[in-house]
N, C-alpha and C positions, 0 to 999 in steps of 0.2 A: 616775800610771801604776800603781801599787803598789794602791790601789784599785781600778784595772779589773782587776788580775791576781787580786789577792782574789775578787774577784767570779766570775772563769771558772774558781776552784777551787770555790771555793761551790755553781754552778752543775753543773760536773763532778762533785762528788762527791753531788748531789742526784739526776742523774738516777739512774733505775732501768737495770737491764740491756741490756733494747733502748731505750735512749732515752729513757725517759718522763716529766715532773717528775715533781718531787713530788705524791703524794695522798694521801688517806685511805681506807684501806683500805676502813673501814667505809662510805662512802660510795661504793663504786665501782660502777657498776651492770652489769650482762650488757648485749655489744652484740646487735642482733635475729638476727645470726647465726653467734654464737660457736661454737651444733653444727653449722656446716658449711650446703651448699650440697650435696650431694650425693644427689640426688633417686631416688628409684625408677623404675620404669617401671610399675609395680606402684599406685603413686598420687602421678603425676607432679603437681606445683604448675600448671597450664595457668592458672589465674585469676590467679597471681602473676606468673607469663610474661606475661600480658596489660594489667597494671597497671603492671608494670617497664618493659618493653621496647614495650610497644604490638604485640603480637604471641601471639599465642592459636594455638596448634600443634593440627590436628586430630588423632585418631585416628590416621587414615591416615600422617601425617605422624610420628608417635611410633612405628607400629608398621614403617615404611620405615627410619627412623634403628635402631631396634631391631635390626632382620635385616641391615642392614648391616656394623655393628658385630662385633668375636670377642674371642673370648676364644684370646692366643694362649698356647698347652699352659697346662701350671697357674702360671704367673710370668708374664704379662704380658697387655695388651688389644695389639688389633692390629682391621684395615676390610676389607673391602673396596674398594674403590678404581677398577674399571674392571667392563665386564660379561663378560670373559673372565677369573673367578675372581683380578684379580691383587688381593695384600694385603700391604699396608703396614702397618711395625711398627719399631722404634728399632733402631738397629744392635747398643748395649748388651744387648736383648729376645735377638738373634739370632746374637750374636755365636759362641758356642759352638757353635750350629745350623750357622751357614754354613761355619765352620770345620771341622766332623767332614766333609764331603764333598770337601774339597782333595784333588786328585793329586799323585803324588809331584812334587815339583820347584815344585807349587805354594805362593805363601804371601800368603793373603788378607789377613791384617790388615796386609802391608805393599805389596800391590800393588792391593787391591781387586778384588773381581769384578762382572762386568756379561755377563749370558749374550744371546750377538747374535742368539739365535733360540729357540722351544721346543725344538726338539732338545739346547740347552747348557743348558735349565734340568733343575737335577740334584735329585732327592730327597731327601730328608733321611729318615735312619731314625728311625722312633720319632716323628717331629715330627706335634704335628696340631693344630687350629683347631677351638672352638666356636661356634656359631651358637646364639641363644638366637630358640626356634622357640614356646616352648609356656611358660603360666606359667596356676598355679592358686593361687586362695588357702584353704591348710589351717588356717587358725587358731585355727579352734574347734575342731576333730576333733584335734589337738596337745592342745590347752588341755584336753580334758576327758580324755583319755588319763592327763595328767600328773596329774588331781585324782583319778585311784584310789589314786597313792603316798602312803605315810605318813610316810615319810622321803626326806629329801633324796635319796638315792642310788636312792631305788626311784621318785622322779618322775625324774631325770634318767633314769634306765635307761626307764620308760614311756613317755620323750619318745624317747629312741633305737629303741625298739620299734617305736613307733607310725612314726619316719618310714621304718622297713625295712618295714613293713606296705605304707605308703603308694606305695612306690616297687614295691614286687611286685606289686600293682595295679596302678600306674598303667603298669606295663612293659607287661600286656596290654590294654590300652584301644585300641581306635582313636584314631588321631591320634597319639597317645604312642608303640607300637612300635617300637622300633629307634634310641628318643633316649637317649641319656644323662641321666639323672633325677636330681637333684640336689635336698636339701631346705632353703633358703633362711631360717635366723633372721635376723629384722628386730627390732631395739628392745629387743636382746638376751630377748625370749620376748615382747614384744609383739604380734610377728606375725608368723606362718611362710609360704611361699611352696614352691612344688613347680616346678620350673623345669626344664622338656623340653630338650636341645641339640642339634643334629646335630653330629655331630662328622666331621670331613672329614682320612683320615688320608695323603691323597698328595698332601705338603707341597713345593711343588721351591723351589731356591734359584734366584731371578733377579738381583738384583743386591745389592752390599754395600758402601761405600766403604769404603776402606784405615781401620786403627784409627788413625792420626792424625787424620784427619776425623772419625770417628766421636765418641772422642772428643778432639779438640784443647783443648788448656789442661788434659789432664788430671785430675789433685785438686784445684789450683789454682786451676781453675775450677769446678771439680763445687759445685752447688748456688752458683753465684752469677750475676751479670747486671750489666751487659752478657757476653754469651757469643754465641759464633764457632763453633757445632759443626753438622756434618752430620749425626747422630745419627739415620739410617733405613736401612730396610732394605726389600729386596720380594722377598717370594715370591710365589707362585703355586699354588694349587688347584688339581689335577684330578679329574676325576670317575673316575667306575666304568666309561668308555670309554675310562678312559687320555688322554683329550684335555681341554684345560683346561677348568674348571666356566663354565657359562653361567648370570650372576645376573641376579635383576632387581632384587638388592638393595646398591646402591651408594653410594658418595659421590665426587659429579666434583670434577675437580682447578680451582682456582681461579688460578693463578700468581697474581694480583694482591694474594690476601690481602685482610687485616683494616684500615680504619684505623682509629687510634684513637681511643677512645669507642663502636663497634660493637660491639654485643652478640654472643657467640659462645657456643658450647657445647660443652664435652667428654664426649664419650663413650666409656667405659671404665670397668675395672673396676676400683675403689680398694681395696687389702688390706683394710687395718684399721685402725680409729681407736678411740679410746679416751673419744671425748667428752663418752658419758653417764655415764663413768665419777664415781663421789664426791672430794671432795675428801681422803678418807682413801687409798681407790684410788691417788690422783695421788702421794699423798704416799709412798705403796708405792714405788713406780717411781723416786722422788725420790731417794731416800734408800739401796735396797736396788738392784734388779735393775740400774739404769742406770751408776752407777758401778761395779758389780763386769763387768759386760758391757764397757764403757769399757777396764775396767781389760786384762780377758784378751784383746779383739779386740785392742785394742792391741799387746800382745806379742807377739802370734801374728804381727799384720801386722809386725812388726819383724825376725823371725826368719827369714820368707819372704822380705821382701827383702835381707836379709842373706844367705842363702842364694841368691836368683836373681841376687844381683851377678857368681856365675860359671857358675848352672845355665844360664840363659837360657830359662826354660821358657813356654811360653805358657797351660798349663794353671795353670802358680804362680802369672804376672802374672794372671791373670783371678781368681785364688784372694785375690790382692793389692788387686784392685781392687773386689772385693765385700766384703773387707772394710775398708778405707778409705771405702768409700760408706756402710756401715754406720755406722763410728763417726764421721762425720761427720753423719748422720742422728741417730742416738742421743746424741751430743753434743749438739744444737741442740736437742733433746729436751727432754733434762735441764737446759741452759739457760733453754730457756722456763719449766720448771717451777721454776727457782729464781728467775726474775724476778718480783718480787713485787706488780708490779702485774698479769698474766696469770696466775700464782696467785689475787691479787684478785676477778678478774673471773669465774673458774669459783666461787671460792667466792660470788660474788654471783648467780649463776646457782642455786646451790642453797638458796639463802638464800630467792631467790622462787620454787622452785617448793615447797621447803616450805612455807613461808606458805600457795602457793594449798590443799596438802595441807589446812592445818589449817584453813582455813579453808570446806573441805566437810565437812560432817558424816558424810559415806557413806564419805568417803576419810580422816580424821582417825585412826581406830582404828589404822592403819599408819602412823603418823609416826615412830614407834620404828624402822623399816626402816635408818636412817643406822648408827641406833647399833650394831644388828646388823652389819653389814656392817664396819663399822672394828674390832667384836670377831672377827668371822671373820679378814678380812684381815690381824691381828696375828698368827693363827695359823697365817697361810701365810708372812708373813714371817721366823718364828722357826725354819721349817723349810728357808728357802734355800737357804742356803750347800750344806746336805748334799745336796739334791735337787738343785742348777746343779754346784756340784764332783765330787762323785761319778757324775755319770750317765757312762756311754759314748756318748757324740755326738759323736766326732772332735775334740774340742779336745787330748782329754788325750796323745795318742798312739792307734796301733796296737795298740802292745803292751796299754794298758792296757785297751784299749774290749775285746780279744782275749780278756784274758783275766778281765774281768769280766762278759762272754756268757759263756764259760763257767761260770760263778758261776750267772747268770743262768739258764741251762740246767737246772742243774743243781739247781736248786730251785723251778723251774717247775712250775704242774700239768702231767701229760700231754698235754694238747690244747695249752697254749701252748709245750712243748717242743718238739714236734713242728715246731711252726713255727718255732723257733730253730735247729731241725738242718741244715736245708739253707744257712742263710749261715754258720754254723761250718764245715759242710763243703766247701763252696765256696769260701773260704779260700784264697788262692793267696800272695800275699808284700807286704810291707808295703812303706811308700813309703819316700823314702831314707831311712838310715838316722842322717844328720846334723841331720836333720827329727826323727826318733824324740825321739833323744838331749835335744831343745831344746825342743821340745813337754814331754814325757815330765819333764823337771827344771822347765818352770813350774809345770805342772800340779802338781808337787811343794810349788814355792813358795810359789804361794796358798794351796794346801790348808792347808799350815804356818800361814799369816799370817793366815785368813778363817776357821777351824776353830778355832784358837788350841791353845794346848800341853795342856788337857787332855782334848780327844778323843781317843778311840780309833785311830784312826786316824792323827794325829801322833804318839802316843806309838809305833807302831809304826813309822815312820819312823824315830824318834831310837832305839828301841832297836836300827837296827843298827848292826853294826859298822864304820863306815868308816875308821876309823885302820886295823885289820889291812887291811882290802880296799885301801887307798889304798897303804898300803906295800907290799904282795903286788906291787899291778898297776903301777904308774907310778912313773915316776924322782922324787926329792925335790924337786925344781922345777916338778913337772907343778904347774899353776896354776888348779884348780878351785873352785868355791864347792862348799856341803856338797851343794845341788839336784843341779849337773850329777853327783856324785860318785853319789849317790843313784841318778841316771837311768840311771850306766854301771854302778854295782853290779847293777841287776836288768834290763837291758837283755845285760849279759854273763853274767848266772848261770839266765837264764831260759829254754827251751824252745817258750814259746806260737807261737813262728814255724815252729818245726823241724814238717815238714810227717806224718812218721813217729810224733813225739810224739802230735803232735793227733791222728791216727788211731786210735793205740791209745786215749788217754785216750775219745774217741768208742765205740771199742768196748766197753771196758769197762762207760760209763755214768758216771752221776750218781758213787758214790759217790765212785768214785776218783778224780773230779775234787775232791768235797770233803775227801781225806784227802792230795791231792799235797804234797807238799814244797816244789812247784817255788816259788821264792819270788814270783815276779807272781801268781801262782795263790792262795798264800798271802796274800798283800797283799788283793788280791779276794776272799778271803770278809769282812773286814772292810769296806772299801768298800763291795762289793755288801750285804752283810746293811743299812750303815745308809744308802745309796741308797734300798733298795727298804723302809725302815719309814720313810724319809722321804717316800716319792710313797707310799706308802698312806696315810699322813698327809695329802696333798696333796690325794690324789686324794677324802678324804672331805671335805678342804676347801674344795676347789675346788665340790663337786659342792650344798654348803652356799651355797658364793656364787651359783653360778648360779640356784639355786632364788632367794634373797634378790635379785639383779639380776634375773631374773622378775617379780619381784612390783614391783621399783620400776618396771620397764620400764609396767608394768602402771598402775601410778601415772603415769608419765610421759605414756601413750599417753590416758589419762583427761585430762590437764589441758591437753596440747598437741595433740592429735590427730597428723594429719602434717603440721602448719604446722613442725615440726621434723623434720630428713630423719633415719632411722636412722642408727647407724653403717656404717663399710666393713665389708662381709664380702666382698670380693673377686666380690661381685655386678653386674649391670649396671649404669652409673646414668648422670644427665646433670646436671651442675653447672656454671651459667651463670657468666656473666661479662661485664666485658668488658675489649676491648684498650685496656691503660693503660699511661703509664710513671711512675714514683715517685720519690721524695724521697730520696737517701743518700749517706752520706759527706760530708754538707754540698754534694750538686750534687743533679744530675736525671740520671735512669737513662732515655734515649729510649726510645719504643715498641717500636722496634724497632733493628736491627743490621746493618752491611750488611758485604760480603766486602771492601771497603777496612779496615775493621775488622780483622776477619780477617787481613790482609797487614802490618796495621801492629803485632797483635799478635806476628808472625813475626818481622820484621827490628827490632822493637825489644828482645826476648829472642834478638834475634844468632841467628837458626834454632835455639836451642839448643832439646832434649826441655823440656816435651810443646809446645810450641810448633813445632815442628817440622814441614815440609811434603816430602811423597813430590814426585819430578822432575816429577810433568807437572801437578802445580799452580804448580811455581816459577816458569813464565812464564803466565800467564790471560791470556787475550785484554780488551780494554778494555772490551770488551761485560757482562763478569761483575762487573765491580768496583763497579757502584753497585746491584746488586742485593740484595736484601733477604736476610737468612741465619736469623735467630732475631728475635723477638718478644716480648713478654709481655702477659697478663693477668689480670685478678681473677677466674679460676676456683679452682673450690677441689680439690685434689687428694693426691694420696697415694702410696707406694708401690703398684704393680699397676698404677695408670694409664697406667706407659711402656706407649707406642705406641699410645696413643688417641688419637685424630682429633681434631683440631680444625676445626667446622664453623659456617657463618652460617647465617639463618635459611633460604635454601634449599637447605639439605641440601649444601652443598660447601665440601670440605675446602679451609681456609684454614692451616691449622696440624699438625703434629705433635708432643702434648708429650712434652716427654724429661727436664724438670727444673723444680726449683724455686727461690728465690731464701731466702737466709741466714733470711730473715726468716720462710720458710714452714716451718722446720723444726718449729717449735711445733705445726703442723699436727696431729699425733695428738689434740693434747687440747683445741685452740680453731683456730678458725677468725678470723682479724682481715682482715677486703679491704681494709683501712688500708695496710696491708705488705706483706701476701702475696701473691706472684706465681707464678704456672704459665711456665714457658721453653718456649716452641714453636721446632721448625723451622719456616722460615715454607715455605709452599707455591712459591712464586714461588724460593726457596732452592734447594728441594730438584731444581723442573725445570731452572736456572740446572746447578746441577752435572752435570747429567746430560747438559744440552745440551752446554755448552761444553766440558766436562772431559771426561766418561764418553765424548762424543760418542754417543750411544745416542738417536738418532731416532725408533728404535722404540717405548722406552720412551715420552719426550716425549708423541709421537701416542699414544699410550693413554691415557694420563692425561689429555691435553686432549680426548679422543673424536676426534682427525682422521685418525685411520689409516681 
């Protein structure tokens, strides 16, 4: 016995992070599609569709799925879905959407909405949907614009030149008037794209399930599988008659779904990935941006629900749950990048494409390009801390972002001042003021811990006075760290709120903003002066790597063609798959999931939150219960993909992904379809709820085309 036990230490402590034995490094090879699955439309794979799947998509057929498909506002993909403009997209996509149009008295994310007719479907302000209509390729006319610059920053600025040239042309072209023009890097400078959109902005809200469905299980469940979630949503398009849009560009609803082993396809737009990135790159992210991100998302998310234990606010919980989704994402992240067998495998991916490098004589003279690149890289990492801590981006406080725009302002050229004067001005009052305070003393704490004691910056911290301030203001038992102490010293001695302050210091001008006393003000010329010689440091370094990721992309695009898909630029794309279930926890993850699932998740966490279900699911008809709810498969995907369709080879929607599984977090920098899984609502799910719960007929008959 003492032997077997040995041995499942032995074995435990052998394996790698996600599981892996043991191996050797040097021996590990790239799998054939470590950069991802995630295709253009631009120059789709059709020959490799035809030899995988035995299925060869014509033109016709790429260019229907293409129009179908949106882009919904700038955070999420989203369909079409029936030929009276209706459009499908993830409740998470829309939740905020649906929410700003509530009436008093109403409250969607706990009762749900479902409008009984076009007259109940209500618009959304501001909301709108792109259609990807038009697509050219600029790639040479980019490419030779960029070869007039002499330096880095005068080719990145001729590559920005040239694609505003591009687009004021192509605004006046036939066919192109009146699109949204957008200019599309592929391969990071590989290959550019010019991409026409219509944009559609009379967005109505049809229906939304209560945020317990939306999303049920929670954080708990976010990013895992087997998962129970309703996770959609459907608006509707109208046209320029006020009456809803007529397509001929859709995808029908299938209720029956996928089974599995059948090849499917997602289409939507994936953010970003990182994949062609170098192994110095990865190690960037490794080491620096990801555990300092970790670190402050964390707190922040700590302080908000510490705070919404009595606010009750639903703006904070959404503020709560994007950032828990984040550091759940960026965790899994950072994990894959310490697992050292998926480190392995990207370093074995570069390993062979430099080889093929050295081993063309045309392309050999550029094999130095690594080494370059890990010496730039070191010089944007040594510039972090001050460029991520110091910026005003909302993490630090109000106060402080407040009053280091003014800083900002106030040593701007002319023309970018100008545009800094209207949101100073505009200015109305910060959020609470127990948020200030807590925000305001971390942002203190890092700075302190991440800066270290002998920057400028911390040293003007510790040189103030907190003994007199602390015994001035609070009784001898008040129980502060030095941070919080910090936060109420210039939180209480500071003006940047007072709305008469700000006016006059606006009237005056620049100087007197740089000669105030006022001590936030004072705080921020140090801040601000080593922010902004940190991002000009940045910005010549950053514009160094682009150039240098150019030229490998360059190299890349030479040795691979598009047998390897670009990265995510939050463009359109179609990455196959198929529907699989997998190997974990020592069992098997079924294809799919059904609402007995669902029930049994409820009454066995005792209805307790987030398992918790609204009244008129607690009793479901029997008919609902062995229906299908969620799904999975080997598509490869990304943040932006929520609310892209999942469809089979004839163009109908069998799926809705909404997530991923533990295993896809690595996703940004390797793709493995060993592990990696896409979490769809299943189709058959979504009309199930609607029928039996929502009771919503109408709906149903639309999406199956029988109205």
């Amino acid at each position: 016995m003492k032997r077997i036990y040995a041995l499942l230490l032995f074995i435990s402590l052998s394996l790698g992070v996600w599981g892996q034995s043991p191996f050797n490094a040097d021996t590990v090879k790239a799998g054939r599609f470590d950069n991802g699955k995630m295709w253009t439309f631009d120059f789709p794979p059709v020959d490799y569709f035809q030899q995988t799947y035995g299925f060869k998509p014509t033109q016709q057929w790429l260019d229907d799925v293409r129009m179908s498909a949106l882009r919904f506002a700038s955070w999420c993909s989203a369909s079409f879905v029936s030929p009276d403009g209706l459009v499908m997209t993830n409740h998470h996509c829309a939740r905020e959407s649906g929410t700003s149009v509530q009436r008093p008295g109403e409250d969607f994310n706990n009762n749900g909405f479902v409008a009984a007719s076009y007259d109940e479907e209500r618009k959304v302000p501001d909301l709108y949907v792109d259609q990807l209509v038009k697509m050219e390729d600029i790639t040479t006319r980019v490419q030779k614009a960029m070869e007039k610059g002499t330096t880095d920053e005068e080719k990145v600025k001729a590559r920005t030149d040239e694609f505003a040239a591009i687009r004021k042309e192509y605004a006046e072209k036939d066919g192109w008037k009146g699109l949204q023009l957008q200019t599309i890097t592929f391969y990071w400078g590989g290959k550019y794209s010019l991409y026409g959109f219509k944009r559609y902005n009379d967005v109505r809200l049809v229906a939304m399930p209560e945020l317990a469905l939306g999303f049920f299980g929670g954080d708990y469940d976010n990013f895992t599988y087997p998962r129970y979630c309703l996770d959609f949503s459907f608006f509707r398009v109208y046209g320029d008659d006020g009456k809803p849009l007529k397509t001929n560009h859709y995808f029908k609803f299938n209720p029956k779904g996928a089974q599995e082993g059948e090849p499917v396809f997602v289409i939507g737009n994936p953010g970003s990935t990182n994949r062609q990135g170098t192994v110095a790159i990865l190690d960037y992210f490794k080491t620096t941006p990801w555990p300092t991100t970790l670190k402050r998302f964390g707190a922040r998310s700590k302080i908000l629900q510490e705070y919404n234990k009595t606010a009750k606010s639903d703006s904070i919980l959404n503020e709560i749950f994007g950032l828990e989704n984040t550091l759940k994402a960026i965790g899994g992240m950072k994990k894959g990048l310490e697992d050292p067998y998926i480190f392995a495998r990207r370093a074995a991916f570069e390993r062979e494409f430099k080889a093929a490098v050295d081993k063309n004589p045309k392309l050999k003279p550029q094999a130095g390009i690594w080494d370059e690149i890990k010496a730039t890289q070191g010089e944007i990492q040594k510039n972090y801390y001050e460029a991520a801590l110091l910026a005003p981006v909302g993490l630090n406080s109000d106060a402080y972002d407040q009053a280091n725009l003014f800083y900002g302002y106030a040593t701007a050229e002319p023309q970018r001042a100008e545009q800094m004067k209207q949101p100073l001005t505009d200015f109305k009052k910060p959020g609470p003021m127990e948020l200030e305070k807590k925000y305001l003393a971390q942002h203190f704490r890092e700075s302190m811990e991440l800066l270290g004691p002998n920057h400028p910056y911390t040293q003007a911290l510790n040189a103030v006075d907190l003994k007199k301030f602390s015994a001035k203001e609070f009784p001898k038992n008040m129980n502060m760290d030095k941070h919080e102490l910090l936060a109420e010293y210039f939180l209480k001695n500071s003006k940047v709120f007072d709305a008469k302050f700000r006016a006059e210091l606006m009237e005056k001008g620049p100087q007197a903003i740089l000669e105030s006393n006022d001590p936030l003000l004072t705080l921020a010329r140090i801040s601000g002066k080593h922010y902004k010689e940190a991002a000009a440091r940045n910005q010549a370094n950053n514009a160094r790597l682009a150039t240098l990721r150019s030229k490998l992309a360059l190299l890349l695009f030479e040795v691979y063609g598009t047998s390897i898909p670009p990265d995510a630029t939050f463009s359109l794309r179609i990455a196959d798959g198929v529907v699989k279930g997998y190997d974990y926890n020592g069992t098997r993850a079924p294809y799919k999931t059904t609402f007995y699932g669902l029930y049994d998740r409820y009454y066995s966490f005792d209805k307790n939150y987030p398992w918790d279900l609204p009244a008129k699911w607690q009793n479901p008809p029997a008919e609902l219960l062995d229906k299908p709810v969620n799904f999975v498969s080997t598509n490869d995907i990304i943040g932006g993909n929520s609310g892209s369709p999942m469809i089979n080879q004839n163009k109908e929607v069998v799926g809705l992904i909404f997530d991923g599984n533990m295993e896809s977090l690595p996703g940004n920098y390797i793709f493995m379809p060993e592990t990696n899984r896409t979490v769809s609502v299943h189709a058959g799910g979504i009309v199930a709820g609607l029928k039996y719960i929502y009771k919503s007929d109408r709906l149903v008959n639309e999406l199956l085309g029988s109205k």
